[in-house]
N, C-alpha and C positions, 0 to 999 in steps of 0.2 A: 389262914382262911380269911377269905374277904367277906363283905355282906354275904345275903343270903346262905352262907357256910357251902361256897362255892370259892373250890383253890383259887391263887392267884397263879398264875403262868411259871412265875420263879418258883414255886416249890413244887411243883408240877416234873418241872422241868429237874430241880433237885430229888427228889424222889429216882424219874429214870436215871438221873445217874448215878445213885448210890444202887438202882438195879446192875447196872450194866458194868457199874465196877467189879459185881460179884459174878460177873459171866452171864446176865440175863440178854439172851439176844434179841427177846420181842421187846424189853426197854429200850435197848438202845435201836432196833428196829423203829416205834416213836419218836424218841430225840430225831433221828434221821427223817421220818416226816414232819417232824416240826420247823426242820430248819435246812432241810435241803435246799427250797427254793429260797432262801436270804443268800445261801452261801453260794447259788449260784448266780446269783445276780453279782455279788460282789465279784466276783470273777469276769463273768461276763465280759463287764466294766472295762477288763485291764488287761484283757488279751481278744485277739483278731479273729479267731473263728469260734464260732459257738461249738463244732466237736470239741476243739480242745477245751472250751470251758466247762461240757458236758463231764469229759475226762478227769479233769480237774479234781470236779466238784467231787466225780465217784473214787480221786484217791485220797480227797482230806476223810471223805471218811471211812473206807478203809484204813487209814492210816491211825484217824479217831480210834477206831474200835483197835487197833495192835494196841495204840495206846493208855486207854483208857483207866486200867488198873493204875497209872503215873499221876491219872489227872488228880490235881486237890484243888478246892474250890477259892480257897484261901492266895493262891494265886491268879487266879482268875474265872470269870461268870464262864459258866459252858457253852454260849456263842460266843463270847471274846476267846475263847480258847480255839473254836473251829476258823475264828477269823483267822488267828495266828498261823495255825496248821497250813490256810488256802494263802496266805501270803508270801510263806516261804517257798510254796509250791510253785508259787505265779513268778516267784522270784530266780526259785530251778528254770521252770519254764523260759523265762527269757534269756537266762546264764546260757541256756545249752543253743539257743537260738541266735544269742550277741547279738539284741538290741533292748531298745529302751524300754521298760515296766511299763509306759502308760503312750507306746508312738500309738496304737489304735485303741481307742478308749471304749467307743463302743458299737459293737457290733452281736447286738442284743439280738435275741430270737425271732425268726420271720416271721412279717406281722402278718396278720387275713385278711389286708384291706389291699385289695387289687386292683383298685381306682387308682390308673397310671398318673394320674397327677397328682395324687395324696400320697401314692410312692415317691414319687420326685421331691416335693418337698417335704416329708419327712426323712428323707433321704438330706437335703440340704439341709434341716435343722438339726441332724443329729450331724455333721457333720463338720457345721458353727458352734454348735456346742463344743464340740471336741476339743476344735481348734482355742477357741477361747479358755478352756478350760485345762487345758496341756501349757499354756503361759502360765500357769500357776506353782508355785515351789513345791514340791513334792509330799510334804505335811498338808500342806492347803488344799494341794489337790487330793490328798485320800480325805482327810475330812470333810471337804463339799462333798464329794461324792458319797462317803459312808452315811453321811447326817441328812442329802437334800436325795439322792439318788436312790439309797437302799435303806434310806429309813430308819437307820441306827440311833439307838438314844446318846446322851453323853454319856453316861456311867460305859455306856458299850463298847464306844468309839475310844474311850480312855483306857478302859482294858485291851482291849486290842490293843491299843499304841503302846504300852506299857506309859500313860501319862497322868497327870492330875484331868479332873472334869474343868477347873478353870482354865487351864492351859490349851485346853482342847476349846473352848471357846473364845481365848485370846487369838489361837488358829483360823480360825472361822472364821471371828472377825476381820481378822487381817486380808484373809484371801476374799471374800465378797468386797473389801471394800479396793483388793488389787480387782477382783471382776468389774466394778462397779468403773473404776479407769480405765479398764479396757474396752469396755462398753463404749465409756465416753468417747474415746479416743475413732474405735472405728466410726459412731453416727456424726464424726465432726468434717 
């Protein structure tokens, strides 16, 4: 319990899944609002059309709830676990396709703003971003994007990876500071 003897988010979130280990399907119905839209961003991210990230996102967690009864906390937080789930998926996903995990990085949900020139260049920034961000080593690049893109904490982004939290910021550093030369490099 936190202040005012209001849960904190992780035992919240522990809780539904000691429900949904025992078969409760409106717990894990929860969990699954709690964290559909993280895990579908993360997706999003790292494949080319928003169906298939739609898709995606509805077979980690179907695939969640077959597995669920397997899950132990002890190996990892209950979002580092759905990460894992959606990355192996992204990773079928591209296997069966025969190309790269991150050629379209992001092609995120259409937006409502229909001012043809705030499309155009939103259009061009996510596009520079991409590009710039696909120069990145493959560790570097799921960590910027897990830590600046989707908001992941380090304990998170280290469970997911299966890594230490310093490690995951030795990563981090290393990759902003290759961003930061490539930065340099194109304004020269």
């Amino acid at each position: 319990m936190t202040e005012n003897n209001i849960p904190d988010q992780s035992s919240v979130i522990e809780e539904l899944v000691a429900r949904a280990i025992k078969g409760d399907g409106d717990a894990f119905g929860r969990l699954y609002d709690l964290h559909v839209d993280r895990i579908y961003r993360h997706i999003c991210y790292r494949v080319d059309r928003n169906a298939d990230a739609e898709d995606l996102t509805q077979q980690v967690f179907i695939k969640a709830w077959q597995a669920i009864g397997r899950y132990r906390k002890t190996a990892s937080p209950f979002p580092a676990w759905l990460i894992r789930i959606s990355q192996n998926l992204v990773i079928d996903y591209y296997r069966s396709r025969k190309s790269d995990v991150y050629d379209d990085f992001d092609n995120t949900a259409a937006k409502s703003d229909t001012n043809p020139e705030h499309m155009v260049e939103n259009e061009f920034n996510r596009e520079y971003i991409r590009k710039v961000i696909n120069q990145l080593k493959g560790n570097q690049q799921q960590v910027i994007l897990m830590r600046f893109f989707e908001d992941f904490s380090y304990p998170e982004i280290a469970a997911a990876m299966g890594k230490s939290e310093g490690s995951i910021r030795v990563i981090q550093h290393r990759g902003l500071v290759k961003l930061r030369e490539i930065l340099t490099k194109v304004k020269q």
